[in-house]
ROTITI-488992 format. One record per residue (C-alpha): residue in one letter; z, x, y. Coordinates in steps of 0.2 Angstrom, whole numbers, padded with zeros to 4 digits, always signed. Layout:
% residues N
AZXY...
//
This chain:
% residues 571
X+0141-0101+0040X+0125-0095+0031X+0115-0099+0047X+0129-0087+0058X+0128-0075+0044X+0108-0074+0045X+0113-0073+0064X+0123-0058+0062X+0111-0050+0050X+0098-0051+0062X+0109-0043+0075X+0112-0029+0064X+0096-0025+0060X+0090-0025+0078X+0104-0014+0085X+0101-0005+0070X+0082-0002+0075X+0083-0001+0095X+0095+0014+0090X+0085+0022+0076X+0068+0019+0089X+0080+0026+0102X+0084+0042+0095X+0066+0044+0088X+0059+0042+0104X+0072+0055+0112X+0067+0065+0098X+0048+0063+0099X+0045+0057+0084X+0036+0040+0080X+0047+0025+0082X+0042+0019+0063X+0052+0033+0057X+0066+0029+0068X+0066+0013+0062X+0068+0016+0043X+0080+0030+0047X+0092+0015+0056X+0089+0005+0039X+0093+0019+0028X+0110+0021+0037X+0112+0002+0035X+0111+0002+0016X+0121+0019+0015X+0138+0008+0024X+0135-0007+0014X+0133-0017+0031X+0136-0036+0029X+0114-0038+0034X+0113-0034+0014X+0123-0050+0009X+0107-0062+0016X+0095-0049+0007X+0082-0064+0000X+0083-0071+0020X+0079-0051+0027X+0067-0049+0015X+0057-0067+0019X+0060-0063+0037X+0050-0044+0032X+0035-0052+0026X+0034-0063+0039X+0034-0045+0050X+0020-0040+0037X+0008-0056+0040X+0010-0052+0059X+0008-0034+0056X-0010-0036+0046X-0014-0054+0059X-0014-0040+0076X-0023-0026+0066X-0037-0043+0059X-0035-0046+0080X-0038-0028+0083X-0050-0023+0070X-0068-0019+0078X-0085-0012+0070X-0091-0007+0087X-0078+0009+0087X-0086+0014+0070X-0104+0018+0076X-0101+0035+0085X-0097+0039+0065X-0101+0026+0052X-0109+0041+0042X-0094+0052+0041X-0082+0036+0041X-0090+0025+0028X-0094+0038+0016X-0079+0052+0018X-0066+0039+0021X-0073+0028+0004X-0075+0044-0006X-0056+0050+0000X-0048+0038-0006X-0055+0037-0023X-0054+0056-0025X-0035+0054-0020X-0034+0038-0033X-0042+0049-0048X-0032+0065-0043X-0015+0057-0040X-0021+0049-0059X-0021+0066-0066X-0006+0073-0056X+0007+0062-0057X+0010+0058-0076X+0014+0078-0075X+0031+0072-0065X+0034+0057-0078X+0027+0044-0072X+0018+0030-0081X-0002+0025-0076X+0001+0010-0069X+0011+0019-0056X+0002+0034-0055X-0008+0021-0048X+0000+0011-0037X+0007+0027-0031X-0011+0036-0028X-0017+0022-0018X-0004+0020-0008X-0003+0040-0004X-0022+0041+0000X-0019+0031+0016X-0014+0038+0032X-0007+0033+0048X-0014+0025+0062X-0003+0022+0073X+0002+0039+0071X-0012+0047+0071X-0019+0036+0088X-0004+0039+0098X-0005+0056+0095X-0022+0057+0099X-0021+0046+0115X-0005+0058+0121X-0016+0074+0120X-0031+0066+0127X-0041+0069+0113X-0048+0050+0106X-0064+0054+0113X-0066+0070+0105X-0077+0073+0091X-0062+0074+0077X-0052+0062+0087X-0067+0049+0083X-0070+0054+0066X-0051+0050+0062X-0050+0034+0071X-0065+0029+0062X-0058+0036+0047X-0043+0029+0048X-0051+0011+0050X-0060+0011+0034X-0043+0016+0026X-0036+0001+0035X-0051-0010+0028X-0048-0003+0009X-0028-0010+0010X-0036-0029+0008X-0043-0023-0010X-0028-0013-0014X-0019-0029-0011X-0030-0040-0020X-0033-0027-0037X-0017-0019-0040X-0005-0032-0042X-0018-0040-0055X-0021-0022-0064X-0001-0024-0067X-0003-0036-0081X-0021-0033-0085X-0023-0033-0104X-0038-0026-0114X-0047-0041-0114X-0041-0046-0096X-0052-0035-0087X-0060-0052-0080X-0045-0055-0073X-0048-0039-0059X-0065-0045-0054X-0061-0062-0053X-0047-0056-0040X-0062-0048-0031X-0072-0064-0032X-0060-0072-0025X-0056-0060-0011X-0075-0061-0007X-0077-0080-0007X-0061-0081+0005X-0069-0068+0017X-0086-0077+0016X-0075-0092+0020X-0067-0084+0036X-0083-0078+0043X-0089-0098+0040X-0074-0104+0051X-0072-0090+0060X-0089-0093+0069X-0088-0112+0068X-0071-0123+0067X-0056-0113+0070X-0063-0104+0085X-0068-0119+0091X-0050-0127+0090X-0043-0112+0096X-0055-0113+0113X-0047-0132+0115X-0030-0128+0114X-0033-0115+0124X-0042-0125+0138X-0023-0136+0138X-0016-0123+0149X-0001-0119+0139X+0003-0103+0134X+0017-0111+0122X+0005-0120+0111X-0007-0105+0111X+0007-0095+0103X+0012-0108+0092X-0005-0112+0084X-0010-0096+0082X+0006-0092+0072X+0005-0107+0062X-0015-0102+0057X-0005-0086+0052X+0008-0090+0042X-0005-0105+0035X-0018-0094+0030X-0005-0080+0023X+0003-0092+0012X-0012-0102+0006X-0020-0083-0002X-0002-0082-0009X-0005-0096-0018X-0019-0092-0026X-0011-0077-0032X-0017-0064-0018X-0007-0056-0008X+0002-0062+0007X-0004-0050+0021X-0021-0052+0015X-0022-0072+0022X-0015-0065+0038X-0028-0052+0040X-0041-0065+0036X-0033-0076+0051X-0034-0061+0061X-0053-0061+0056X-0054-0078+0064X-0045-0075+0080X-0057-0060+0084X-0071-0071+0085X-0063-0083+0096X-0066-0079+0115X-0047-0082+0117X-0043-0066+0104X-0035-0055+0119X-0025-0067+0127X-0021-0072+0108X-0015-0052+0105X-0007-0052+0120X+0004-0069+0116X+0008-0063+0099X+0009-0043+0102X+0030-0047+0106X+0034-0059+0093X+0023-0046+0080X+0035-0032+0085X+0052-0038+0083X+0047-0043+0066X+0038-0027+0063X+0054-0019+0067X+0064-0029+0055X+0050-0024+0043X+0054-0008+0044X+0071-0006+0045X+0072-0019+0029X+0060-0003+0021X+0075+0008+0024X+0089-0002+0019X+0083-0002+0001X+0083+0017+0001X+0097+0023-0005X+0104+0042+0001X+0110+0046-0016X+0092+0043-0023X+0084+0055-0008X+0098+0068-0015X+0095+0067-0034X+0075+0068-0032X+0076+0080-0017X+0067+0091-0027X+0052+0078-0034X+0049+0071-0018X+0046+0089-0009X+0038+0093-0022X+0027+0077-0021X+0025+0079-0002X+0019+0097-0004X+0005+0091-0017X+0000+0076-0006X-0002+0087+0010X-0014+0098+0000X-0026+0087-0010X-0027+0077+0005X-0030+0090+0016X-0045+0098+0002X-0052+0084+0001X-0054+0078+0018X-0058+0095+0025X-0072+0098+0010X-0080+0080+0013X-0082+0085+0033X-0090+0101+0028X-0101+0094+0015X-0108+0080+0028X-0113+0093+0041X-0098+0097+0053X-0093+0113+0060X-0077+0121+0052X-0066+0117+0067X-0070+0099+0066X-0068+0099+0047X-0052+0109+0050X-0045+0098+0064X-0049+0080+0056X-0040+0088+0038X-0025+0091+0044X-0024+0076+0056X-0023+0062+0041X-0015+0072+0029X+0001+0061+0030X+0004+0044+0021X+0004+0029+0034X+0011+0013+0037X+0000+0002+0026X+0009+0013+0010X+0024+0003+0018X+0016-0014+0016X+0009-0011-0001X+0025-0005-0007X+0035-0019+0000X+0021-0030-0009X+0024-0021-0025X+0042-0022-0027X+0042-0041-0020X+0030-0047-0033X+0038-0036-0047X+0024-0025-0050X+0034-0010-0047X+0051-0006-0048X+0065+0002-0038X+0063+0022-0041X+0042+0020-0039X+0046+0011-0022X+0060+0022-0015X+0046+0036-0019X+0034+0029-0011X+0045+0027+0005X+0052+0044+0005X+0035+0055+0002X+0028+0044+0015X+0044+0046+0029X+0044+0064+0026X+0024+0068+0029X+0027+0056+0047X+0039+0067+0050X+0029+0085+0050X+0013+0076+0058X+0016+0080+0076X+0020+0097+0074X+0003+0100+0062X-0008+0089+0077X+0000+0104+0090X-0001+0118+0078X-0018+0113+0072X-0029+0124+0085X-0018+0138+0084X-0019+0139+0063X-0038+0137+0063X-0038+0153+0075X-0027+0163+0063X-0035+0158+0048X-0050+0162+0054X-0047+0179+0060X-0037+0183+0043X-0050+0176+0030X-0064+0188+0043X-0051+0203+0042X-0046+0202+0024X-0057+0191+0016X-0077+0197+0021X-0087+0188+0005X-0077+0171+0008X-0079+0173+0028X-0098+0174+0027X-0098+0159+0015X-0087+0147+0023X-0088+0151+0041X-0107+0157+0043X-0112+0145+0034X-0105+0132+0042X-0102+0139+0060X-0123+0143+0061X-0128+0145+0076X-0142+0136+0085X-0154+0142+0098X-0143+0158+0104X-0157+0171+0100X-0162+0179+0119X-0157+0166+0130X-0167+0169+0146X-0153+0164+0156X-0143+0171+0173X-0133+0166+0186X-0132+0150+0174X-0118+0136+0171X-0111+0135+0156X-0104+0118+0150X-0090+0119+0138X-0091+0103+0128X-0104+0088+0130X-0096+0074+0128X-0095+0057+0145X-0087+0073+0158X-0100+0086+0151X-0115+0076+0151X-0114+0068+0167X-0114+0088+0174X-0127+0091+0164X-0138+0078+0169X-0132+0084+0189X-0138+0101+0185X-0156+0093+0179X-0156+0085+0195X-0154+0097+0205X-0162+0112+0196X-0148+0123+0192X-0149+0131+0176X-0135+0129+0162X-0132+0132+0143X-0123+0118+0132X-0110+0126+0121X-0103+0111+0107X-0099+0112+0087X-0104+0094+0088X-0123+0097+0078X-0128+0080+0083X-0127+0082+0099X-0134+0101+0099X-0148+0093+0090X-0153+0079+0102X-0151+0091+0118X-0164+0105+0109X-0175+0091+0108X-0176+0085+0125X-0178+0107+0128X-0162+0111+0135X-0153+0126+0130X-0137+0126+0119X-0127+0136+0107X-0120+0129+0091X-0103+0133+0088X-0082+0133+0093X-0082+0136+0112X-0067+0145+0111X-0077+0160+0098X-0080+0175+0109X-0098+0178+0100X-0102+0160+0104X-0099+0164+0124X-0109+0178+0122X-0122+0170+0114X-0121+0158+0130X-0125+0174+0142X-0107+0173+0147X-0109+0190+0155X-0124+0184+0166X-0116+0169+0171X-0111+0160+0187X-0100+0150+0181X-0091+0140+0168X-0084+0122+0166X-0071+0119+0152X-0075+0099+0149X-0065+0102+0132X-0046+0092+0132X-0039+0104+0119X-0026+0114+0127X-0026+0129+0114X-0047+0130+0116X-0045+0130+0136X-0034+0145+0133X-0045+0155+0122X-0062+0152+0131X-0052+0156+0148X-0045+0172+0140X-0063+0177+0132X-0071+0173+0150X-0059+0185+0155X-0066+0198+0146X-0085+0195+0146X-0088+0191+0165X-0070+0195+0178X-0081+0187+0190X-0086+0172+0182X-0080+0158+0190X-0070+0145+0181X-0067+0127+0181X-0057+0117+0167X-0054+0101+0164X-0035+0095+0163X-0026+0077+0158X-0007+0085+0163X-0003+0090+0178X+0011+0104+0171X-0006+0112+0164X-0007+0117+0183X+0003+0132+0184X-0003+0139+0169X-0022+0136+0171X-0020+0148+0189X-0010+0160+0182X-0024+0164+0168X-0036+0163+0181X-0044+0146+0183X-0053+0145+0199X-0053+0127+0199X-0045+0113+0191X-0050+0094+0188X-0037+0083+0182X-0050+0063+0179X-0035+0053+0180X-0031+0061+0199X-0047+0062+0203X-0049+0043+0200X-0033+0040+0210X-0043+0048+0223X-0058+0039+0224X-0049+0023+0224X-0038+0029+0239X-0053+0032+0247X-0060+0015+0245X-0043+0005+0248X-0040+0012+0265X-0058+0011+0269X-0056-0008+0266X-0043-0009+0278X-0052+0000+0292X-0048+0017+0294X-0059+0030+0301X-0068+0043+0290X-0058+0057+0298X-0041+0048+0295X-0046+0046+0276X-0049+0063+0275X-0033+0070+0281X-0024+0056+0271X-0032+0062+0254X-0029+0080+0261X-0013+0078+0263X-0013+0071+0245X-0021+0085+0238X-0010+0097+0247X+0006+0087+0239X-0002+0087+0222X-0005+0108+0221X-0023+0105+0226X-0022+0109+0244
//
C-alpha cells in the first residue's frame, strides 16, 4: 500500500505540474512558476501527495542532483571570453555587495544574521533559464547585454557550489569554529581538484567504453548511477548534495560522449525537475502569502532596486555605455532557480526554518513573475528616462549620460552618399568588411566601446553611442547618406533609428534586420525599404542548393524561390 500510495503521489504531482506548466505557457510565463503555482494549490487542498512528504521530498533532491548534473554537463568557459572582464569581476563583486547589503537591510524586518544571510545569498542570484529563454525569444543572446548576462549569469551559477558548501557550516559556526568554514572550502577545493583528476583520466575513459557497447540503456544507467554516487558521497562528508552532482557533471563534460550523455539524461532530469518544483510549492502555504503580503512586496520592491543599483553601477564603472548598463540591470534583477535549490538545501538539512524558506520562495516567484514584462519594457523605459532626467534634470544628465554616452570619432565626418551600419556585431561586420571590398564608403554606429575601439584602429569611421539617439545619427552624416542597415535585433531601437531616419534624410534608404516575420507589416508601414529576416534567408539558400542537387535548371530555381518570396511578402 505504501508503494501504490507513493504511486498516486507521483500522479498528483505530475498532473498537478503539466497543468500548472500548461496554464503558464498559455499565459507566457516561465514554466517554473507554473510549476510552483500547481504545488501551492496542492498543499492549500491538503491533497493525499502530502502523506508520503519524506518519499516527495527524497524524490526532489533526486530532481536537484539532476538539475545541478545537466547544468555540470552544460557548463562551458568558452561562452565566458566575449566578457570575462565584466562577468568575472561584476558578477563576483554583485553578489557580495547583495550579501553585505541584504546583511544591513534585513534585520530591519526582524530577522536574525544568520538568515539575513542565507537570505542575501540566495536573493543575489538570478535566473538563467529565465533570463536565456527570454533572450533566445527576442533574438538578442548575441547582443552585447545579451552576453554580458549569460555570462553573468554563469559565474552566479559557479558561486551556488560555495554557497552550498559555507552556509550550512556558518549555521553552527561558533567563535572558535571559524576553522570549521575553511575547512568546508578545503574540502570543496580538494573534491574539485579530484574531478579534474578523474575527469581527464578514469571516469572519462569508462564512460567512452560503455559507450562503445552500443546501448543506450547502459549509457543512461551509468551516468545516473556516477550521479547519484558522487552526490551522496559529498553528502557524506557533510557537503551538500547538489554539489557531488555538479562535480559529476564536471566529469561528464570532459568525456567526448557529454552531448549524447545530456541528451540521454535531459528527459529523465525534467520530470524530476518538475517534482522539484512543484514539492517547492507545496510547502507554501497560502495563509502565509496572506499574513506577510506586506513583507514580501516589501522585500521584492528592495530586492528589485539594490540589484538593479548595483548591477547597473558595476556596468557603468567598467566602461559600458548607459544602455548597456541599463539593459543588463534590469535583466537580472529577479531571484532565480538556484535561490530554489539552496532553500530546499536549507530547510532539509535544518539550517533554516519554515517562515525563512517560504520567504525565500515567495520574493523569489514574485520577481519571475514581473521579469518578462521588464525585459519588453526595458528599451522603452531607458528612452523615457533619458529624455526626462535631459528635460528636468540638466546637472545629473550631463554627469551620467555625457559622461558615459561620449562619443568617439563624430567630429566632421567627411562622409557622403555613405552606408551606415547600425550595430557590428556577426550580420554588421560581414557588411562592413563587403563594403571594404568593394570600396563603398560606410560609418559604424555601436555603444559597444570595444568594438568602436578596435575599428578606429584599423581606420574605419565609427561613432560611439545608442543607434537609436538622433544626435548619434547625425553624427553619422545621416543627412548625407545613401543608405542605412539596421543590423540591431531590438525591436524598440529599430523603431526609433527608423523614426529619426525619417526626419534627418526622407530619402535615405533603409534596410532592417528582422527575426519575426509579424515585424513585416510594421517595418513597411514606417518606411523600411527593405527587410532581411536570417532565418528565411537561410531557408532560401538551402532551397537553392537542395533543388540544385536534384537537377533543376537555374531558371526553374529562380522562379521556385520567387514564388517563395512572393508567398512570404517579399515578392
Amino acid at each position: 500500500m505504501v508503494g501504490m500510495g507513493l504511486a498516486y503521489a507521483l500522479f498528483l504531482i505530475l498532473l498537478a505540474g503539466f497543468l500548472g506548466g500548461f496554464l503558464a505557457k498559455r499565459l507566457r510565463q516561465p514554466l517554473i512558476l507554473g510549476y510552483i503555482l500547481a504545488g501551492i494549490v496542492i498543499g492549500a487542498l491538503a491533497l493525499p501527495v502530502v502523506s508520503n512528504e519524506e518519499a516527495v521530498k527524497t524524490l526532489a533532491e533526486i530532481g536537484v542532483a539532476l538539475l545541478m548534473f545537466a547544468l555540470g554537463i552544460e557548463f562551458s568557459l568558452t561562452r565566458l571570453k566575449k566578457v570575462k572582464e565584466i562577468a568575472l569581476w561584476g558578477g563576483f563583486i554583485q553578489i557580495l555587495l547583495t550579501i553585505l547589503l541584504g546583511l544591513f537591510i534585513f534585520p530591519r524586518f526582524g530577522f536574525d544574521f544568520y538568515s539575513s544571510l542565507f537570505m542575501a545569498a540566495a536573493f543575489s542570484l538570478s535566473s538563467t533559464a529565465v533570463v536565456t529563454k527570454l533572450l533566445s525569444e527576442k533574438g538578442e543572446l548575441d547582443s552585447l547585454p545579451g552576453e554580458i548576462m549569460v555570462g553573468w549569469l554563469l559565474i552566479q551559477d559557479l558561486a551556488v557550489l560555495p554557497m552550498l558548501a559555507i552556509l550550512p557550516q556558518v549555521a553552527v559556526l561558533e567563535t572558535s569554529q571559524f576553522w570549521k568554514i575553511l575547512l568546508s572550502v578545503g574540502e570543496s577545493a580538494i573534491l574539485l581538484f579530484l574531478v579534474i583528476i578523474l575527469g581527464k583520466g578514469v571516469i572519462t575513459k569508462i564512460l567512452d567504453r560503455i559507450a562503445a557497447v552500443g546501448s543506450r540503456e547502459l549509457l543512461l544507467l551509468s551516468v545516473v548511477t556516477l550521479c547519484l554516487a558522487a552526490a551522496f558521497g559529498t553528502y557524506s562528508l557533510g557537503l551538500s548534495f547538489a554539489l557531488g552532482a555538479f562535480l559529476a557533471g564536471l566529469i561528464v563534460a570532459e568525456s567526448s560522449q557529454n552531448h549524447a550523455i545530456f541528451s540521454e539524461i535531459r528527459p529523465l532530469r525534467d520530470v524530476f525537475v518538475i517534482i522539484f518544483f512543484v514539492s517547492l510549492g507545496m510547502m507554501i502555504t497560502p495563509s502565509f502569502i496572506l499574513t506577510n503580503l506586506l513583507t514580501i512586496l516589501a522585500l521584492v520592491a528592495i530586492i528589485l532596486s539594490v540589484k538593479f543599483l548595483i548591477i547597473l553601477g558595476l556596468v557603468f564603472y567598467l566602461g559600458y555605455h548607459t544602455k548597456t548598463a541599463f539593459l543588463v540591470a534590469v535583466g537580472l534583477v529577479q531571484v532565480g532557480e538556484f535561490s530554489f535549490v539552496l532553500a530546499r538545501t536549507g530547510i532539509s538539512q535544518g539550517v533554516i526554518g519554515g517562515e525563512i524558506y517560504n520567504f525565500i520562495i515567495a520574493v523569489a516567484l514574485v520577481t519571475i513573475v514581473f521579469t518578462p514584462l521588464l525585459f519588453e519594457m526595458a528599451p522603452r523605459i531607458y528612452q523615457r528616462v533619458r529624455k526626462l532626467t535631459g528635460r528636468k534634470f540638466p546637472k545629473l544628465y550631463s554627469l551620467i549620460f555625457t559622461r558615459f554616452d561620449h562619443r568617439q570619432g563624430q567630429e566632421g565626418l567627411p562622409l557622403e552618399n555613405h552606408v551606415i551600419i547600425c550595430g557590428y556585431g556577426r550580420v554588421g561586420g560581414w557588411l562592413g568588411r563587403a563594403l571594404e571590398m568593394v570600396g563603398i564608403p560606410f560609418v559604424v554606429v555601436d555603444y559597444n566601446y570595444k568594438i568602436i575601439a578596435d575599428l578606429k584602429e584599423k581606420g574605419i569611421p565609427v561613432v560611439y553611442g545608442d543607434p537609436g539617439d538622433v544626435d548619434v545619427l547625425n553624427a553619422a552624416q545621416a543627412k548625407k547618406a545613401k543608405s542605412i542597415i539596421v543590423a540591431i535585433p531590438d525591436r524598440h531601437t529599430q523603431e526609433l533609428v527608423i523614426g529619426n531616419c525619417q526626419t534627418l534624410n526622407p530619402q535615405l534608404a533603409i534596410i532592417c534586420r528582422t527575426h519575426y516575420e509579424e515585424d513585416q507589416p510594421r517595418l513597411k508601414a514606417l518606411g523600411v525599404k527593405a527587410i532581411i529576416q536570417p532565418e528565411f534567408e537561410a531557408s532560401l539558400s538551402m532551397i537553392h542548393r537542395v533543388l540544385q542537387t536534384y537537377g533543376l535548371e537555374k531558371e526553374e530555381v529562380a522562379g521556385k524561390i520567387k514564388r517563395i518570396k512572393i508567398e512570404h511578402g517579399m515578392g
